[in-house]
Steps between C-alpha positions, in 0.01 A plus 500: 500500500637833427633750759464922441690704726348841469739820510360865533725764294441831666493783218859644684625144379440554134852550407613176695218313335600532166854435610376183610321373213777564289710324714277204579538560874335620787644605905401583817638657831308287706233204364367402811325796613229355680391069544291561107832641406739192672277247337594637134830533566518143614330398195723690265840374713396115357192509228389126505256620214447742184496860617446822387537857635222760426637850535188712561542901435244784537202407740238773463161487743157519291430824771776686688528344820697679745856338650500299148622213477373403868144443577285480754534204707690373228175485231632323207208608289640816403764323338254273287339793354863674476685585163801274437732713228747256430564098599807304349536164554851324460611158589766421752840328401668389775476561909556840660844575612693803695744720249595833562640547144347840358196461305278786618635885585328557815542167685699185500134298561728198572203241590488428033304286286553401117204461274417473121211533247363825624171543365335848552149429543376909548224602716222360677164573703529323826224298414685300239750421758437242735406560881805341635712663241389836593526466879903384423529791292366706759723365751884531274323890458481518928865290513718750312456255167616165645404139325126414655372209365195428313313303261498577046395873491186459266126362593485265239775324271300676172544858651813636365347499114728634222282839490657557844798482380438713203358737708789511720750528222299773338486644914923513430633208595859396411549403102673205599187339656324590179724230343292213616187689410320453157108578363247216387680285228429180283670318804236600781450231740738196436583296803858578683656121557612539875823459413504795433449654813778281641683767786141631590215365709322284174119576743594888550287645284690824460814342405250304261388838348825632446610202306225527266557873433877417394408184311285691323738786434756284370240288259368794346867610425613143423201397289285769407183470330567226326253187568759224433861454653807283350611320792877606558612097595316309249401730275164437472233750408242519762186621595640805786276326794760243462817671503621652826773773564759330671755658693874337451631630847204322766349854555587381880809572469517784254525889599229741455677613219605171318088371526411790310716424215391399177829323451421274808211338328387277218204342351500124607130293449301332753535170305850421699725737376464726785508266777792299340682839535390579810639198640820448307447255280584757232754769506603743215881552420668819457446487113127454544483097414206274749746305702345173717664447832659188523512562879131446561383173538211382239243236411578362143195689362637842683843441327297489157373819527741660623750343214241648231548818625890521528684667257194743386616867480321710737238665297504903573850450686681849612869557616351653786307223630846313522553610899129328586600203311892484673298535840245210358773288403744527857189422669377189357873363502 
């Protein structure tokens, strides 16, 4: 089950903020500010499951309400009616560890955690966010920003639609998040294999939602309009329902950057090709020739179809797909 550790950025923060996205990284002076506070910093010294961080920036009250952001008797419905500017998920990398190398220009923050695929969501009503995710948010704003945690931010797995995130590009979001982003295609609504989502939580259904909107970038940009696809192993021409956009690199283990490439993907069909691939029964060498693996083991009728599609040429193969391929290769050896 996933994990969100939610982090308020005060709007005197903004600076550090951006320093820390850039960076992949985020500090504190002191986690544990409180027993909510100590719990999230245990959980973030030794994650035992998939976790994200939700940075949360520019809670506004429906109605003024004076000594903003406490309430009365600590009433958390203010904050369910409350404006959330800006949320940013990103998923944690490793465990938190003390550093007091300079990252920041005002403080050392030496309690640090890593993180990748940051995914700018934009703003929010409170009453898209769930109950339990509002009162944690409420309580990093009270605790000077520390980790609370809580459960996924949204009510319902179907809430974070791709006219949000539209909207909240058009709102001016980064250009970089726009790069997963694309409008209504000839590709709406093919399945994601959960392979893909290998390195997230395969039932979060954010996670699940950003998947599909960079699938769907790259397959527009890969395949276009076009209603039939030559399948880049076996060269077959296929119907597109049957040809998926396989990443070389497992997108696990790929950057930000390098799943965004075009380079980093080919057309491989659902009739074995892909999942022969996948699971290195097939390889590509450096001059773009189908390779089989002699290290995997095989039935007799595996090694058949795997010899019949040695030695084809790739079909559509670049120089710059070489690196994916080298990392495909070492890995499978």
């Amino acid at each position: 089950m996933t994990k969100y550790a939610y982090v308020y950025v005060g709007s005197d923060a903004k600076r550090n903020f951006e320093i820390g996205m850039n960076g992949l990284i985020w500090g504190w002076k002191n986690p544990r500010y409180g027993p909510l506070a100590s719990a999230a910093t245990d959980w973030l010294e030794n994650p035992s499951q998939p976790t994200y961080l939700a940075f949360v920036q520019a809670v506004s009250p429906a109605t003024p309400i004076r000594g903003w952001p406490r309430t009365a008797d600590g009433n958390l419905e203010p904050w369910q009616t409350a404006t959330y500017g800006a949320i940013t998920i990103a998923r944690v990398t490793g465990t938190m560890f003390r550093a007091v190398t300079p990252v920041w220009p005002d403080a050392p923050y030496e309690f640090r955690i890593r993180f990748d695929s940051v995914v700018p969501l934009g703003g929010f009503n409170g009453s898209r966010l769930r109950p339990e995710a509002v009162a944690a948010i409420r309580d990093s704003t009270l605790r000077r920003g520390v980790p609370i945690l809580g459960p996924e931010p949204l009510v319902d797995d179907d809430a974070l639609t791709e006219r949000d995130v539209a909207e909240m590009l058009r709102a001016g979001a980064s250009a970089e998040a726009g790069a997963i982003l694309d409008a209504d295609g000839p590709n709406v609504g093919f399945e994601i294999p959960d392979r893909l989502l290998d390195g997230l939580d395969n039932l979060d259904g954010l996670a699940r939602t950003v998947v599909r909107l960079e699938q769907r970038r790259l397959r527009r940009s890969r395949f276009g309009p076009r209603v039939r696809i030559t399948c880049a192993i076996c060269g077959r021409l296929l119907p597109v329902a049957l040809v998926r956009l396989a990443h070389i690199k497992r997108r696990a283990e790929a950057d930000r950057n390098e799943r965004l490439q075009l380079a980093n993907t080919m057309p491989a069909c659902t009739l074995g090709c892909d999942e022969l691939f996948e699971r290195g029964y097939l390889t590509v060498s450096a001059s773009g020739i189908v390779t089989g693996n002699p290290r995997k083991q095989a039935t007799d009728d595996l090694r058949r179809v795997v010899k019949d599609l040695t030695g084809r040429h790739l079909h559509g193969y670049q120089p710059d797909q070489e690196p994916f391929f080298a990392w495909h290769r070492t890995r499978h050896q």
